[in-house]
LUMMI-625306 format. One record per residue (C-alpha): residue number from 1; residue in one letter; x, y, z. Coordinates in pm, 1 decimal. Layout:
N
<node><num>NUM</num><residu>A</residu><xx>X</xx><yy>Y</yy><zz>Z</zz></node>
...
//
This chain:
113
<node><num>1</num><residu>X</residu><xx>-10722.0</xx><yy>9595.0</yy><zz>-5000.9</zz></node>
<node><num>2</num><residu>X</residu><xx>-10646.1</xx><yy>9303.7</yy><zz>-4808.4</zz></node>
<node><num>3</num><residu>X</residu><xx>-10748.0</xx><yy>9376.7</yy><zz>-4402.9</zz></node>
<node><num>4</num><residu>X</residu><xx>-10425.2</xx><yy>9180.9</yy><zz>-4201.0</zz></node>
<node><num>5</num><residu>X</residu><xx>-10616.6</xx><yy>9290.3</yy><zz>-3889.3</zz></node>
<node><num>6</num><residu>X</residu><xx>-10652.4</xx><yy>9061.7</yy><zz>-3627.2</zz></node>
<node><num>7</num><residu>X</residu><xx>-10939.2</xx><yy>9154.2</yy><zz>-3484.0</zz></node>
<node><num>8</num><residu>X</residu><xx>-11284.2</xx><yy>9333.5</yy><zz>-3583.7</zz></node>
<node><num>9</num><residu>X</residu><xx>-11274.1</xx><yy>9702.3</yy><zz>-3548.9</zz></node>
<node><num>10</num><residu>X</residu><xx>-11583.6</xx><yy>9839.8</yy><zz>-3472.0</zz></node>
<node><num>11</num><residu>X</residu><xx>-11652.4</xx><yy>10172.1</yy><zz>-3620.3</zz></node>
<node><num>12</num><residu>X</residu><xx>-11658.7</xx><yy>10463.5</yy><zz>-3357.7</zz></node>
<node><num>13</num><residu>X</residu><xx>-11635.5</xx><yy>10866.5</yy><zz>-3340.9</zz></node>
<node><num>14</num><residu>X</residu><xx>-11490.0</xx><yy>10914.8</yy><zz>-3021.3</zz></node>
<node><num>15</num><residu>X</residu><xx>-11294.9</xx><yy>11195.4</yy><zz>-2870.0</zz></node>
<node><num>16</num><residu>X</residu><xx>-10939.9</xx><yy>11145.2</yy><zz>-2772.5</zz></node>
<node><num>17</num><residu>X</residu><xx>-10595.8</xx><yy>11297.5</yy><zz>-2644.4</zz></node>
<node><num>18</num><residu>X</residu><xx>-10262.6</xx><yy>11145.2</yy><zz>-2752.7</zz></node>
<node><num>19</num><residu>X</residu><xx>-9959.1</xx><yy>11155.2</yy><zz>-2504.4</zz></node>
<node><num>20</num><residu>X</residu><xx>-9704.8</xx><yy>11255.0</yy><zz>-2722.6</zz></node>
<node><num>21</num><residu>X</residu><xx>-9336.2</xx><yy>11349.5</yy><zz>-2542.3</zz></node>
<node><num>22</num><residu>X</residu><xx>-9221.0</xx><yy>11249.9</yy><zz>-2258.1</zz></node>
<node><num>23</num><residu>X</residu><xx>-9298.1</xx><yy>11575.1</yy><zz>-2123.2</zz></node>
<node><num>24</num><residu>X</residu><xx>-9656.5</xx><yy>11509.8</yy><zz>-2077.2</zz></node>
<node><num>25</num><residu>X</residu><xx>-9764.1</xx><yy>11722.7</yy><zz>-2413.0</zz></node>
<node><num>26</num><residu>X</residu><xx>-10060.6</xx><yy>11595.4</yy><zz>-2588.9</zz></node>
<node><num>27</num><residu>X</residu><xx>-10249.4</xx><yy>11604.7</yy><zz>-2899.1</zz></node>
<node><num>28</num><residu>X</residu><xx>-10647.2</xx><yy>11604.9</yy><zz>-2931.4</zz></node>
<node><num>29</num><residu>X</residu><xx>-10745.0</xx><yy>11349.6</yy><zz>-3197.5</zz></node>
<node><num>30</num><residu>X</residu><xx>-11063.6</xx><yy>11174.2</yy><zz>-3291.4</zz></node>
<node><num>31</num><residu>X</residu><xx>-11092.7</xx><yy>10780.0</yy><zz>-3239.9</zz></node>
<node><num>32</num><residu>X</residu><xx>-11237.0</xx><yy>10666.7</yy><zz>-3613.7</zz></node>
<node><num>33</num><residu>X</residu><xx>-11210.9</xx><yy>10286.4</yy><zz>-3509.8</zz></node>
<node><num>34</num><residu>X</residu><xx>-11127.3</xx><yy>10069.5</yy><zz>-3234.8</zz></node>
<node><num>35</num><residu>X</residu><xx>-11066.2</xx><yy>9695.9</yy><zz>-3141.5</zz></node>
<node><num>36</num><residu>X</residu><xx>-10898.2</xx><yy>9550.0</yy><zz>-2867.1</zz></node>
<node><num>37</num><residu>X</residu><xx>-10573.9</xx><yy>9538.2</yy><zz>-3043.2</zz></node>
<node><num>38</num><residu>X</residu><xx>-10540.5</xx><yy>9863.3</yy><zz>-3227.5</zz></node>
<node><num>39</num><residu>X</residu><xx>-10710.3</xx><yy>10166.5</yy><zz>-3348.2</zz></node>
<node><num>40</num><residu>X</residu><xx>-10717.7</xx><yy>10428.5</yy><zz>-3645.7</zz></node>
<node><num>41</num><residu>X</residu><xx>-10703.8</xx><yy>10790.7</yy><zz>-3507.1</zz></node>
<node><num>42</num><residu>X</residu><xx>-10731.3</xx><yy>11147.6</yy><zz>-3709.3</zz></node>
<node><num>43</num><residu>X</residu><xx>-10558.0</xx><yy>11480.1</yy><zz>-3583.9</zz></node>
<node><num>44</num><residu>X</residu><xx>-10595.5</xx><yy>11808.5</yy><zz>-3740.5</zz></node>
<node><num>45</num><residu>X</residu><xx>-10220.8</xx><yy>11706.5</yy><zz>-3884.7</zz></node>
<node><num>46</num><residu>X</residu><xx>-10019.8</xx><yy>11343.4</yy><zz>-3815.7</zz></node>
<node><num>47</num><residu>X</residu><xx>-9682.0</xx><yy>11576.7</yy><zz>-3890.3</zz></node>
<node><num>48</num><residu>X</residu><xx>-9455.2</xx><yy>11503.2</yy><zz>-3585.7</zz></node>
<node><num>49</num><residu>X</residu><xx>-9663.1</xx><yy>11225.2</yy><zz>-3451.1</zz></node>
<node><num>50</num><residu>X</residu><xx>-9406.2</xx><yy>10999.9</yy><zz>-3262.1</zz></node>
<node><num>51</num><residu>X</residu><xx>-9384.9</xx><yy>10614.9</yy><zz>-3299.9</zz></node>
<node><num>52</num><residu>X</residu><xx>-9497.3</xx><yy>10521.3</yy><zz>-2951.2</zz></node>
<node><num>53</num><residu>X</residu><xx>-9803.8</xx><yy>10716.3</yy><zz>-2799.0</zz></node>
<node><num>54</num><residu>X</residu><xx>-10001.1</xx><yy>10655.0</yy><zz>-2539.9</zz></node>
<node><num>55</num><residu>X</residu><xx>-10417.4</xx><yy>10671.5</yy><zz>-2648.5</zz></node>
<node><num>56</num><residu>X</residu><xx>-10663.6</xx><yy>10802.2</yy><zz>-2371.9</zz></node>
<node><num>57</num><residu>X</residu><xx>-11042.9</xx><yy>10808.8</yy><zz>-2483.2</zz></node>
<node><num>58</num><residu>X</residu><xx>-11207.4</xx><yy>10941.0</yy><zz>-2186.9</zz></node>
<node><num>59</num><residu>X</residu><xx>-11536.7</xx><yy>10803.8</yy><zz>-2306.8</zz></node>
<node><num>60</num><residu>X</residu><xx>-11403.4</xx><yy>10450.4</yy><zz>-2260.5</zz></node>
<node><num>61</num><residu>X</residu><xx>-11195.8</xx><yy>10559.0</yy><zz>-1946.7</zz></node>
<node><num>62</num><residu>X</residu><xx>-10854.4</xx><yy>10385.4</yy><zz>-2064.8</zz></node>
<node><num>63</num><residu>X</residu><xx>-10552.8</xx><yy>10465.7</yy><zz>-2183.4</zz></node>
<node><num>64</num><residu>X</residu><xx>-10400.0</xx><yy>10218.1</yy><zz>-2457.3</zz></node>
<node><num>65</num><residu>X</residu><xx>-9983.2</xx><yy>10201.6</yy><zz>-2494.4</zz></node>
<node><num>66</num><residu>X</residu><xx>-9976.0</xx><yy>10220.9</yy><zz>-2856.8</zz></node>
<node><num>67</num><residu>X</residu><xx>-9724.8</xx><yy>10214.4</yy><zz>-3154.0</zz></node>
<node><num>68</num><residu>X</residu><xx>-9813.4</xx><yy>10383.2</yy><zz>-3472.7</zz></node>
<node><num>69</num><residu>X</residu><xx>-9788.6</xx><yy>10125.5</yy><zz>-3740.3</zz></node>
<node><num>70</num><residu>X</residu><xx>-9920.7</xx><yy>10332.9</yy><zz>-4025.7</zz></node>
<node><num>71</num><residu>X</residu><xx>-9960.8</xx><yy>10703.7</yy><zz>-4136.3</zz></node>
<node><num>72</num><residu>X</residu><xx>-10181.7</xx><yy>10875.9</yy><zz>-4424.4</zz></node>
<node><num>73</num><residu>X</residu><xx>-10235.9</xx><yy>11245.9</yy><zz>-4410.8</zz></node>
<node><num>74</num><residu>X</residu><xx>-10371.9</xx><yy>11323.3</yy><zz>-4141.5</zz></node>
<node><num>75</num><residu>X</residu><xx>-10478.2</xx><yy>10965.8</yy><zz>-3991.6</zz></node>
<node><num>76</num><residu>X</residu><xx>-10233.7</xx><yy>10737.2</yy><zz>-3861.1</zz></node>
<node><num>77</num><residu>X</residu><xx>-10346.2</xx><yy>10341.6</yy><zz>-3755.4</zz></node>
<node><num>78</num><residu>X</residu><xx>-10236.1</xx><yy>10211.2</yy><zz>-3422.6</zz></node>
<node><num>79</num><residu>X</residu><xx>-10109.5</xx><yy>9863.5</yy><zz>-3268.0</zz></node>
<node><num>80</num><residu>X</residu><xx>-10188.1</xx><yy>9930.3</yy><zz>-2859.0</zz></node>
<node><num>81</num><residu>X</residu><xx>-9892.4</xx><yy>9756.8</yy><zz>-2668.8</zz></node>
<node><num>82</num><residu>X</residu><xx>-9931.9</xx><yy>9445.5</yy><zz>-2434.2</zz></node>
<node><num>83</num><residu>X</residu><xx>-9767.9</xx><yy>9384.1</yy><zz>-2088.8</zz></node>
<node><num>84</num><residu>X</residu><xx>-9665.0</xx><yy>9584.9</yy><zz>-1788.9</zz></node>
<node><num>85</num><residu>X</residu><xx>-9684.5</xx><yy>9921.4</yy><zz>-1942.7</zz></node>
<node><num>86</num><residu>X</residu><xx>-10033.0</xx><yy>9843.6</yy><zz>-1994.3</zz></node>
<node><num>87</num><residu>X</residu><xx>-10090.0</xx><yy>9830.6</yy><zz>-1643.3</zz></node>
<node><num>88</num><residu>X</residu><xx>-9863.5</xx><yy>10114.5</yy><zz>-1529.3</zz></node>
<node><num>89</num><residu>X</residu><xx>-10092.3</xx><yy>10310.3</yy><zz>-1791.7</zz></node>
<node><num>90</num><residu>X</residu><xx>-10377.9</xx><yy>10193.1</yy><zz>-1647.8</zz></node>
<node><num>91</num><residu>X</residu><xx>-10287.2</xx><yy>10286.3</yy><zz>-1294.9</zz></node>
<node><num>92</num><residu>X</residu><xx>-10106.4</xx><yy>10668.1</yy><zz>-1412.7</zz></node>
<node><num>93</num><residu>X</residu><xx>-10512.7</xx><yy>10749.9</yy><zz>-1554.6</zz></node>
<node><num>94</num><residu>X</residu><xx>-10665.3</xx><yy>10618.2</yy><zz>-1251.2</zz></node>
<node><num>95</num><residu>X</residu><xx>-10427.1</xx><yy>10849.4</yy><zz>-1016.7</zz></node>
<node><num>96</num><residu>X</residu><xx>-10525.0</xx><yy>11163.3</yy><zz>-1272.6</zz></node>
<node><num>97</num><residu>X</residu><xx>-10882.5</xx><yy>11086.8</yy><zz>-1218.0</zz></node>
<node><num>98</num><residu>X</residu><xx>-10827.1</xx><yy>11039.8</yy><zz>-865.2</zz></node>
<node><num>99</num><residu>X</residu><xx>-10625.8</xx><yy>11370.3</yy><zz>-835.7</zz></node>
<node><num>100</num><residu>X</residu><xx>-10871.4</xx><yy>11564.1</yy><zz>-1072.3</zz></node>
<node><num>101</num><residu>X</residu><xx>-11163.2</xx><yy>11432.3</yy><zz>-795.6</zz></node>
<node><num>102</num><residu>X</residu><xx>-11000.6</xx><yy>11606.1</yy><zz>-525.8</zz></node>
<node><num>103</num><residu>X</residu><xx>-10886.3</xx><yy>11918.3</yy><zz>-682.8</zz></node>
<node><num>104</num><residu>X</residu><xx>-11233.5</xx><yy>11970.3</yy><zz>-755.3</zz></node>
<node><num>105</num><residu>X</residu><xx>-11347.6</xx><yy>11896.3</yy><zz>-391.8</zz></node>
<node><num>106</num><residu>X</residu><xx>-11057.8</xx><yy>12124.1</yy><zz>-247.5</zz></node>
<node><num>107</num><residu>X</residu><xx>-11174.4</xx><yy>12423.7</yy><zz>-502.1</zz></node>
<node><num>108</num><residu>X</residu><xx>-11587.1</xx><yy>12316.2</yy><zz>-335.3</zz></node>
<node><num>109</num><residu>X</residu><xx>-11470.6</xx><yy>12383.8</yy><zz>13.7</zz></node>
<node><num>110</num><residu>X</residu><xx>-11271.7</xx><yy>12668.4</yy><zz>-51.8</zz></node>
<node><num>111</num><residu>X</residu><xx>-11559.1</xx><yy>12824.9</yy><zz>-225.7</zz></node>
<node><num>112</num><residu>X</residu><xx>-11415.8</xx><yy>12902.4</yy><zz>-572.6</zz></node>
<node><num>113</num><residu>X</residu><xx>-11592.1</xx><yy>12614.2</yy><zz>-721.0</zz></node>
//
């Protein structure tokens, strides 16, 4: 099989979480590859996997605007999106990060934590 990729994907096993609805559901997957421009992911099922997703792999700390370009059981290949979304991606995790931080502090001085 011909690969059309642009890029080298390196060959990974990371965990991820799929933004999935508008409505801020998600879906855990596993990262199986990953290159700058794209990236094959695996779910327990693909069924009902929209055509635009947004990628977070906590390991790498990013999110990636991505459309699915490909699906096969339960895997489904991704292009990640260029441009301003990228950014206002980019700065949505760093806020959830930022607001996870201090809900943890607040639960430390309040002593439940």
């Amino acid at each position: 099989m011909d690969d059309r990729r642009r890029t080298q994907r390196e060959k990974v096993v990371y965990g991820g979480s799929a933004l999935v609805s508008d409505r801020g559901a998600t879906r855990d997957c596993v990262v199986r590859n990953l290159s700058e421009t794209g990236a094959t992911i695996e779910f327990g099922s693909a069924a009902g996997l929209p055509e635009q997703i947004a990628l977070t792999i906590p390991r790498k700390a990013r999110t990636y605007p991505s459309t699915v370009v490909w699906r096969r059981g339960n895997k489904a290949g991704l292009a990640f999106r260029t441009g301003d979304n990228c950014e206002l991606a980019e700065q949505l995790r760093k806020s959830e990060k930022k607001k996870r931080e201090l809900q943890r502090k607040i639960k430390i001085l309040l002593g439940e934590g």
